[in-house]
DRENLO-707386 format. One line per 4 residues: number of its first residue (from 1); for each residue x, y, z of C-alpha. Coordinates in nm, 2 decimals, padded with zeros to 4 digits. Last residue first. Layout:
NUM) X:Y:Z; ...
***
This chain:
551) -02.07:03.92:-00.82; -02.21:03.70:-01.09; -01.96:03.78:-01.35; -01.66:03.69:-01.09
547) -01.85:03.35:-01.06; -01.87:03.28:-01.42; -01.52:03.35:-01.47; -01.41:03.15:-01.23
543) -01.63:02.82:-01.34; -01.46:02.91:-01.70; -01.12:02.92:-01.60; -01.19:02.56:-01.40
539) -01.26:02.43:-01.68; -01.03:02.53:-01.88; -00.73:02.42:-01.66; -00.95:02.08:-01.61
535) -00.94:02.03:-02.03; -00.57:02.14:-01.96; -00.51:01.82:-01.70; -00.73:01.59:-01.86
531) -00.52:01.61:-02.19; -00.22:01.59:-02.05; -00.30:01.32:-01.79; -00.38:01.12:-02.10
527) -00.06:01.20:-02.33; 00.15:01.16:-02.01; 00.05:00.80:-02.01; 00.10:00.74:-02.36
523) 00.39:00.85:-02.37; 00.54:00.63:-02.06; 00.39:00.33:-02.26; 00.55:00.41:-02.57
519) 00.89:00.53:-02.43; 00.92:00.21:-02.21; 00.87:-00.04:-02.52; 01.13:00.15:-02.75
515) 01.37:00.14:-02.48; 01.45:00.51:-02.32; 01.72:00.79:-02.37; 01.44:01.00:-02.62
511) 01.22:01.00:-02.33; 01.38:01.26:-02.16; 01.33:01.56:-02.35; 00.97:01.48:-02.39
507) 00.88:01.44:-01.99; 01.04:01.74:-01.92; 00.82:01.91:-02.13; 00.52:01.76:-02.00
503) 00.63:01.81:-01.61; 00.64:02.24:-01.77; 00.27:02.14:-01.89; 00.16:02.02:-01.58
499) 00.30:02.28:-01.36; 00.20:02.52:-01.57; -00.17:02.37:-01.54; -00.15:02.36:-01.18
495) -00.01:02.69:-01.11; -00.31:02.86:-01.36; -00.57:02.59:-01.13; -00.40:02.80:-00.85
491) -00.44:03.07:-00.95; -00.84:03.04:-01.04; -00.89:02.91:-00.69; -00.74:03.23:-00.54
487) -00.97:03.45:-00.81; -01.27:03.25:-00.60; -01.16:03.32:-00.26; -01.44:03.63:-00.22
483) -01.72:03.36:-00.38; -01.58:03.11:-00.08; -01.61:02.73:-00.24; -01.83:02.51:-00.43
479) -01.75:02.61:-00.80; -01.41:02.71:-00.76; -01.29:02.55:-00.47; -01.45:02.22:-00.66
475) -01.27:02.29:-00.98; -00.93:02.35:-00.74; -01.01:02.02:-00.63; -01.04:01.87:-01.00
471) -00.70:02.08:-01.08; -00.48:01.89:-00.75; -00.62:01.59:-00.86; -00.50:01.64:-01.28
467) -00.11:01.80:-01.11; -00.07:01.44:-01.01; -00.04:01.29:-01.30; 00.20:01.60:-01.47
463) 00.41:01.51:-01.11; 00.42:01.16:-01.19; 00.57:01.24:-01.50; 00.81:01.45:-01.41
459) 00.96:01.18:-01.17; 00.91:00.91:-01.47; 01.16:01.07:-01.73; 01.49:01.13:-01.46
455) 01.40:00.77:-01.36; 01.40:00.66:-01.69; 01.69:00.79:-01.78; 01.86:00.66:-01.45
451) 01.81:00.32:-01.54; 01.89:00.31:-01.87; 02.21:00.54:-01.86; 02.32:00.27:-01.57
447) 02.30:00.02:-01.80; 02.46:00.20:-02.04; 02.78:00.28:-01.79; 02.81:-00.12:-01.68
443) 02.84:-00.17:-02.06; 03.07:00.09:-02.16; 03.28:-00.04:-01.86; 03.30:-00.39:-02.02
439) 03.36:-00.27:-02.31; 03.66:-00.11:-02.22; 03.74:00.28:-02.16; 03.37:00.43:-02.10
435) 03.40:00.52:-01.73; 03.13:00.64:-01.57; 03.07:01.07:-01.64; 02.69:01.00:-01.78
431) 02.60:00.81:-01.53; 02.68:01.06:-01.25; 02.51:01.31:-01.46; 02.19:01.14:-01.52
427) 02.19:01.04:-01.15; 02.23:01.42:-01.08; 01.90:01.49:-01.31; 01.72:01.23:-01.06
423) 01.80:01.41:-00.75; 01.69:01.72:-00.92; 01.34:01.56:-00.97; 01.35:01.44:-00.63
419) 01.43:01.76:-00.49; 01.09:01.93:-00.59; 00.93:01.62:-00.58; 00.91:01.58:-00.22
415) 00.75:01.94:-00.23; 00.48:01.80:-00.48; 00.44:01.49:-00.23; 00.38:01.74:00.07
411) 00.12:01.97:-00.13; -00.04:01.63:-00.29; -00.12:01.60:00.13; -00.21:01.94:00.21
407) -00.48:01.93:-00.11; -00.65:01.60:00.05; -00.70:01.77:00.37; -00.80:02.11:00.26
403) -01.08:01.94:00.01; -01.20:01.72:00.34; -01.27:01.99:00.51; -01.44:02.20:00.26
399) -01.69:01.91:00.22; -01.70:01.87:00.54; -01.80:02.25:00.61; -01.99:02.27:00.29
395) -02.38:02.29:00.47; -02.19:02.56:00.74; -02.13:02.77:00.45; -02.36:03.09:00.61
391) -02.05:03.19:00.78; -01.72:03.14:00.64; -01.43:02.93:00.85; -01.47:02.64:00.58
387) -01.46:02.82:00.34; -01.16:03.00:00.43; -01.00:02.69:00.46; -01.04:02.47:00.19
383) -00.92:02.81:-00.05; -00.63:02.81:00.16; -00.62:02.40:00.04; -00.66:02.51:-00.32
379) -00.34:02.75:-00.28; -00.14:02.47:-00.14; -00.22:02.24:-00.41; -00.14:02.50:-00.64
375) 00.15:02.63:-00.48; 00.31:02.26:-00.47; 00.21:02.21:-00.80; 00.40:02.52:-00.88
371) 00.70:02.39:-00.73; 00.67:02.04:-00.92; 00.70:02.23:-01.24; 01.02:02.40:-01.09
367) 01.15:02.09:-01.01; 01.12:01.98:-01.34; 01.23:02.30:-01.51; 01.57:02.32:-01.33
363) 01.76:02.26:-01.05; 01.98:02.15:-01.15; 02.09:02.30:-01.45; 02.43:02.54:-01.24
359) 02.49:02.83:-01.45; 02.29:03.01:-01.17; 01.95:03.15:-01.13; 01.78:02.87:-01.01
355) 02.05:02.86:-00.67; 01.90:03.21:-00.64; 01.55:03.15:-00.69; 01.58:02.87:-00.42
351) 01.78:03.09:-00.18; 01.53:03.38:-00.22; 01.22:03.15:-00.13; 01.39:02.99:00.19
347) 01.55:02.66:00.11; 01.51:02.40:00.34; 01.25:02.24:00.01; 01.56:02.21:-00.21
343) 01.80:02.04:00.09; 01.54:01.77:00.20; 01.37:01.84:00.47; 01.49:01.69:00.75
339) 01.54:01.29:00.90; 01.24:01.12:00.75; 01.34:00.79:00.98; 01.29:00.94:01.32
335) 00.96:01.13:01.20; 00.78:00.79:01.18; 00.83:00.78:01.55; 00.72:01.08:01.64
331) 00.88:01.17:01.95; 01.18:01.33:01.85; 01.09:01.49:01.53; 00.80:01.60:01.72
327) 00.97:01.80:02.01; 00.76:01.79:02.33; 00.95:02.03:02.57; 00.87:01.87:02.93
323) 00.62:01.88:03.19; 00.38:02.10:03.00; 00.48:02.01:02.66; 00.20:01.76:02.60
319) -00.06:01.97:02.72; -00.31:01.76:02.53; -00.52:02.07:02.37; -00.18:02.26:02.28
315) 00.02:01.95:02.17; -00.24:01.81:01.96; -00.32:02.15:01.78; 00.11:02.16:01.76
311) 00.05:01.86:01.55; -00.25:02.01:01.32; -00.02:02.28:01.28; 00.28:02.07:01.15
307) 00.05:01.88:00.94; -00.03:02.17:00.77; -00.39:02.27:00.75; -00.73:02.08:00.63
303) -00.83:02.02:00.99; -01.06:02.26:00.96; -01.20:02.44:01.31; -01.49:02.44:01.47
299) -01.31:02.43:01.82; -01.44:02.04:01.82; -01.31:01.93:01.47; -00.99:02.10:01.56
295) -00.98:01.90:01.92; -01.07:01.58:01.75; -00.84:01.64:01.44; -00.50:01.64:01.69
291) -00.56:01.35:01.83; -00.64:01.17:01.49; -00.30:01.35:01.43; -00.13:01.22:01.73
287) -00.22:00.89:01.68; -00.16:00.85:01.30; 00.19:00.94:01.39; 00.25:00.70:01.61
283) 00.44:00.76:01.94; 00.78:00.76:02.09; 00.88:00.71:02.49; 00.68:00.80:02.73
279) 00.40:01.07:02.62; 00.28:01.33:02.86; -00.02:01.49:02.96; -00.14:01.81:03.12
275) -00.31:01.99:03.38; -00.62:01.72:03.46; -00.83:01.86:03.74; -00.93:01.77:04.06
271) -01.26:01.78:04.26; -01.35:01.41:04.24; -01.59:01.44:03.92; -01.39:01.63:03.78
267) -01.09:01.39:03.76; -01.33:01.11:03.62; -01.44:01.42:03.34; -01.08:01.49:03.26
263) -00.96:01.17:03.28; -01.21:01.07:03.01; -01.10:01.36:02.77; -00.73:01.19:02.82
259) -00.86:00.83:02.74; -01.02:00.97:02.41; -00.76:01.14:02.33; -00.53:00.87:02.34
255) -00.75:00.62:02.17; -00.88:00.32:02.24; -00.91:00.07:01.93; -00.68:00.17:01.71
251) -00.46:00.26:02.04; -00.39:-00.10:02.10; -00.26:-00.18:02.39; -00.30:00.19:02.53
247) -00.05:00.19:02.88; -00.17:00.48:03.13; 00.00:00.66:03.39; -00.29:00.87:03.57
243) -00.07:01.06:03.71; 00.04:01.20:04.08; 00.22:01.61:04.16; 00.55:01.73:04.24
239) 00.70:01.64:03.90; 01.02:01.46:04.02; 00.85:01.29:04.36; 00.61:01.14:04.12
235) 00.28:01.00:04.27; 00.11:00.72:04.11; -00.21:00.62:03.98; -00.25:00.30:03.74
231) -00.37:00.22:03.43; -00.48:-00.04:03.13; -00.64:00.04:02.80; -00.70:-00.24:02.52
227) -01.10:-00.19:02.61; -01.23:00.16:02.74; -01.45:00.29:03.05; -01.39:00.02:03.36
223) -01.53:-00.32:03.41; -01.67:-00.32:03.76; -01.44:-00.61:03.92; -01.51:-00.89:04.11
219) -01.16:-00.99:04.29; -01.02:-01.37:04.26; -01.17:-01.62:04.56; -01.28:-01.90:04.28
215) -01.64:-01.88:04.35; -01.64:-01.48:04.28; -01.48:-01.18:04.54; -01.61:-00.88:04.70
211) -01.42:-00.64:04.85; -01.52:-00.52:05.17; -01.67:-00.18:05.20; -01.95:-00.27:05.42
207) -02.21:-00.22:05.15; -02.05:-00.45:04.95; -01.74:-00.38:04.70; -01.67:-00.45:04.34
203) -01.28:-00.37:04.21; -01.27:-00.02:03.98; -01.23:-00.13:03.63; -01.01:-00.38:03.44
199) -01.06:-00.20:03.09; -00.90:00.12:03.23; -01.08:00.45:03.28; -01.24:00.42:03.64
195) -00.96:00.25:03.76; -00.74:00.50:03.68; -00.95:00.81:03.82; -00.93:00.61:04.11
191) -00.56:00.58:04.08; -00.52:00.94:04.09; -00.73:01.01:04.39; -00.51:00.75:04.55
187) -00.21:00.91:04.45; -00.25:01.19:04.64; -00.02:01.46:04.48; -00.25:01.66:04.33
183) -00.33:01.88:04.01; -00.33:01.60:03.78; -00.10:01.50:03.46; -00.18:01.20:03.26
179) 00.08:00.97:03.17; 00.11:00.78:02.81; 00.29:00.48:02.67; 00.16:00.39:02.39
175) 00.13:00.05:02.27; 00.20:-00.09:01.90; 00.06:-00.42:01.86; 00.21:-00.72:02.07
171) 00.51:-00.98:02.08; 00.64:-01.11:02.39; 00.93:-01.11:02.60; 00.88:-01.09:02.99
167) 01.19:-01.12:03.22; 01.28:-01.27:03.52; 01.48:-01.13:03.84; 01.84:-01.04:03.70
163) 02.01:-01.09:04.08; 01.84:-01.39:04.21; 01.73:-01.55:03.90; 01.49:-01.76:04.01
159) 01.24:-02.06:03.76; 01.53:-02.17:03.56; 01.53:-02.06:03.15; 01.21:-02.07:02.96
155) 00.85:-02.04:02.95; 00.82:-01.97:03.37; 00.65:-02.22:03.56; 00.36:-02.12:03.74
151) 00.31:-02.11:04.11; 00.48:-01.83:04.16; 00.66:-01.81:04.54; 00.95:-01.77:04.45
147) 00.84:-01.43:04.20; 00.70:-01.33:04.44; 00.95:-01.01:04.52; 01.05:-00.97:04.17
143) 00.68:-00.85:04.07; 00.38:-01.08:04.21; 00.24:-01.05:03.88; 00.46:-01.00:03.59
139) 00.33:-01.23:03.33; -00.02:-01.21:03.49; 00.02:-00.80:03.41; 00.19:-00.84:03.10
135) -00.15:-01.02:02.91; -00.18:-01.33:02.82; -00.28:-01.40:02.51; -00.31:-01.73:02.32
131) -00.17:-02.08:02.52; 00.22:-02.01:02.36; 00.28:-01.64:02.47; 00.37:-01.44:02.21
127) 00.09:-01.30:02.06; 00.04:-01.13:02.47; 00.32:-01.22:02.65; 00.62:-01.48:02.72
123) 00.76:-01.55:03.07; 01.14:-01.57:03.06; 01.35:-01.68:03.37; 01.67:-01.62:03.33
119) 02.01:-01.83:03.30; 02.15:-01.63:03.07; 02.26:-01.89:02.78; 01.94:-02.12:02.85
115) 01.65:-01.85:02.94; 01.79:-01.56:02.78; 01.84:-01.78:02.43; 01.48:-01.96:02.49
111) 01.31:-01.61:02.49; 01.50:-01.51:02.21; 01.35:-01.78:01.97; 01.02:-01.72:02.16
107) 01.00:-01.37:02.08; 01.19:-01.41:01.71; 00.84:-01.63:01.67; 00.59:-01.36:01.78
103) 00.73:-01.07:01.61; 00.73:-01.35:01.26; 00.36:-01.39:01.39; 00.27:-00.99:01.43
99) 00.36:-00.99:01.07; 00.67:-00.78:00.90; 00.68:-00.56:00.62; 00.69:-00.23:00.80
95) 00.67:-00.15:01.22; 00.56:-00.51:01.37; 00.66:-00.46:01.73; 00.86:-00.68:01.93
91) 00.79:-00.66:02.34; 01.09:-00.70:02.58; 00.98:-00.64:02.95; 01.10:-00.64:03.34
87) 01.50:-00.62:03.23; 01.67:-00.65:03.53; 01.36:-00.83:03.62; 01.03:-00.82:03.80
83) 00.89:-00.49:03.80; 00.57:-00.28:03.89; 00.67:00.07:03.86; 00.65:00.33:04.17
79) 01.08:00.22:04.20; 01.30:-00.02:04.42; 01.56:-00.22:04.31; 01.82:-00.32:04.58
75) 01.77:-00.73:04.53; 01.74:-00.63:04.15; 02.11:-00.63:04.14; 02.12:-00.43:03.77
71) 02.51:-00.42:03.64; 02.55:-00.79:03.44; 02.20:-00.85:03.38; 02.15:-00.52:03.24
67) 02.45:-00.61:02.95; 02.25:-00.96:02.92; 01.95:-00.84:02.85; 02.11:-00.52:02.61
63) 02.31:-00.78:02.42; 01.96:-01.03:02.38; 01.81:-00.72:02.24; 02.05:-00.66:01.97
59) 02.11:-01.00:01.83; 01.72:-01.00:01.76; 01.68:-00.69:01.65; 01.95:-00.69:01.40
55) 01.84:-01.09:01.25; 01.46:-00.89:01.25; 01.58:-00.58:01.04; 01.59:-00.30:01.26
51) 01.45:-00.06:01.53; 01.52:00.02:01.91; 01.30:00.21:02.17; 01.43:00.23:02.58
47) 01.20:00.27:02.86; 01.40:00.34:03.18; 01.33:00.24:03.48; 01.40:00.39:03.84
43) 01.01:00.50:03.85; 01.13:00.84:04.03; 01.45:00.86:03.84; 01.30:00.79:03.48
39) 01.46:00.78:03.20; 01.36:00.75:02.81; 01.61:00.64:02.53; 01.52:00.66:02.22
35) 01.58:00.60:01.83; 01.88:00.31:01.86; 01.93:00.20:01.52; 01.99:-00.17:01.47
31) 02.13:-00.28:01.16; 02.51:-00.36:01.27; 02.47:-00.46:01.67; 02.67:-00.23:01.88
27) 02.41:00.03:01.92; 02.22:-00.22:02.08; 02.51:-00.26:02.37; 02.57:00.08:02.37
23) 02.18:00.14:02.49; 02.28:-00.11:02.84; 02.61:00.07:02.90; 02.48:00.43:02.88
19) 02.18:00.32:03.14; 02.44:00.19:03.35; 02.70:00.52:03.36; 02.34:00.71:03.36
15) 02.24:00.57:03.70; 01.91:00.69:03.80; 01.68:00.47:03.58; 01.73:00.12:03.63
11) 01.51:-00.12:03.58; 01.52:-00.21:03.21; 01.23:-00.15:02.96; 01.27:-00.33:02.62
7) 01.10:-00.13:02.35; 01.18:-00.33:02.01; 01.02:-00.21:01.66; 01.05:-00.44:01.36
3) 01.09:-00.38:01.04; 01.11:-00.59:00.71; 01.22:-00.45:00.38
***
């Protein structure tokens, strides 16, 4: 499956009626899903995030250009933003199983749509743009009001469009939108705090205070703190108080805490402080976490917690809730396609052991194995944790670290598992209750027997494979770990191996419904992860043992 990200940015951010137009327009389009919308009444734009196949996306964004062509008169716009159309920007974003080329290509395609079926200019950008990159700033410089008086031609479409302005399409890496809080409201102070961060820089100056300028009369500039990071200060009538607002290109390469500790030491430097931060729009995952491990990593603290926690660590040390709630399911954009918890893991503990004590067989024994996996891993990860927090183990910290990491991740899978395992009994059932009246039906019903049997052998499986990391970690709690944690370490390598041997036996009753070819190599694999499973149980037995001896 091939997705694409779109976050088209439209100049008009005070009237809702307008704004509620524009996002029905995408919402119109079959196979594009609409995951945020993002106003602002002080920068009169609003930053607007769309997903889909690339056909979807497509379709979809040129509805939206033309929609805010139709009730934005940029000839009254005015906001702190730079802007040059109705629609100032429409990047693609490679999301999952798509290339930055393919981004770059439905770019041009649509860029030559707007240009000849809307009649508006189109300036392509960064892997877009057909002479290599050029960034959004020369695509949009001079704004709408120079835009007659631009030298260059635009890529597409004629070179004024009085009332829709121009537009830049392009194709780039995932970019993060992000505004740094201060405690003023000069907006000078803030920009210089922006120059000092951004790739640009601060512009060179003589002793005079005149700008100095090279052979070709452009600017000189003193390049600034961090590459693939651009900025501007600005003053926001809404919030009181001026930004840093800051746009990472590429936050592999700059990141956002990074850029935020930077403010914070530019800002000190000219007798302000940094209050806060906010993100526009939605944000990686991977960002915020790595975000969230700097500022554990520098309280001496283990990021080998939930990734809930290590979220909220973000939110705390970035004071991304200070301006507004920051709700992660809303913000995160990987988040916008888990939807909740499936219905087994929403379950408090009594619920679950009640719905397991009824007539009802799902669930049953599988997800139950994949439930004490679950407490295993999450067992060996407390066991990460209390280590790591101990005094006199400071040589183990990474070790202990890394242990908590790796045991909160097989503790996520085993709670998928938990309803996947019942989701797979159900398809059993469903195939099982098909129509068996003409051979024709018996047919479509055995095939679907196939397929579901082995599904309903294979989840249980996985989970016996996965029960042998979560024991060789529990090993190393054991061995390496907190002496007073030890007995914890010794559970959970007892969860693990009954979660492994109730996955076995789930395993067995279910191979009987599979091909010849499909039991054989499903037994053997659940022979070896068997085996190295309860050889792991014993050893880890005996490693707790000998430490309760010593004490």
């Amino acid at each position: 499956m091939k997705l694409i990200e779109c976050v088209p940015n439209f100049s008009e951010g005070c009237d809702q009626t307008a704004i509620d137009a524009i996002t029905a327009a995408i919402s119109s389009v079959s196979g594009a899903s609409l995951l945020d919308v993002d106003p602002g009444a002080d920068t009169n734009r609003t930053v607007v995030t769309f997903v889909g196949g690339p056909e979807a996306v497509e379709e979809a964004a040129f509805a939206a250009i033309a929609r805010a062509a139709e009730l934005i008169d940029m000839r009254s716009h005015h906001g702190a933003h730079p802007r040059m159309g109705a629609t100032d920007v429409c990047p693609f974003v490679p999301i999952e199983g798509a290339t930055m080329e393919e981004c770059a290509e439905l770019a041009r395609r649509l860029g030559e749509r707007v240009g000849r079926e809307l009649g508006i200019p189109v300036y392509l950008y960064e892997h877009a743009a057909p002479d290599g990159r050029r960034s959004l700033a020369d695509a949009r410089r001079g704004e709408y009001e120079g835009l007659s008086e631009r030298e260059d031609k635009p890529d597409y479409g004629p070179e004024l469009n009085p009332t829709a302005g121009a537009t830049a399409i392009g194709a780039r890496e995932f970019l993060i939108a992000y505004n740094v809080n201060l405690n003023t409201t000069d907006r000078r102070l803030a920009h210089r705090v922006a120059q000092a961060v951004r790739e640009l820089g601060t512009p060179r100056r003589d002793e005079a205070g005149k700008l100095l300028k090279d052979e070709n009369g452009k600017t000189i500039f003193d390049p600034g703190r961090f590459k693939e990071c651009k900025a501007v200060g600005w003053y926001i009538d809404e919030y009181n108080r001026s930004q840093v607002s800051i746009n990472l290109t590429d936050y592999k390469v700059t990141s956002m805490h990074a850029v935020f500790d930077a403010c914070r030491e530019e800002a000190a430097v000219r007798g302000m402080r940094v209050t806060g931060s906010e993100i526009v729009g939605l944000i990686p995952r991977r960002a915020i976490l790595e975000a969230a491990d700097h500022y554990l990593r520098a309280q001496g603290k283990t990021t080998g917690i939930p990734e809930a926690a290590r979220i909220q660590a973000a939110v705390l040390s970035l004071g991304l809730d200070e301006l507004t709630p920051f709700d992660p399911r809303e913000k995160i954009i990987e988040y916008r396609f888990e939807g909740p918890p499936a219905e087994l893991q929403a379950m408090s503990v009594a619920n679950f052991n009640d719905e397991l004590s009824t007539d009802s067989p799902a669930p049953g024994g599988g997800s139950v194995a994949a439930l004490c996996g679950a407490m295993a891993a999450s067992l060996t990860s407390m066991v990460g944790a209390l280590s790591h927090a101990k005094k006199g183990f400071e040589d183990k910290k990474q070790a202990m670290d890394h242990l908590g990491r790796e045991a909160q991740l097989l503790k996520d899978w085993f709670l998928e598992a938990v309803d996947r395992d019942t989701q797979a009994f159900n398809e059993v059932m469903t195939a099982m209750r098909m129509p068996r009246k003409s051979e024709e039906d018996r047919a479509i019903r055995d095939a679907a027997m196939a397929v579901a049997n082995y599904g309903a052998t294979t989840v249980p499986l996985e989970v016996l494979e996965q029960t042998v990391p979560v024991l060789e970690l529990a090993q190393e709690a054991a061995q390496d770990g907190n002496p007073n944690s030890v007995s914890d370490a010794g559970v959970a390598a007892a969860c693990a191996v009954a979660a492994a041997k109730g996955a076995s036996l789930n395993v067995r009753i279910n191979v009987p419904g599979l091909s010849e070819d499909e039991r054989r190599l499903l037994l053997d694999r659940h022979d070896v992860a068997l085996e190295r499973a309860l050889a792991l149980g014993d050893q880890v037995a005996t490693t707790v043992d000998q430490v309760l001896e010593s004490e």
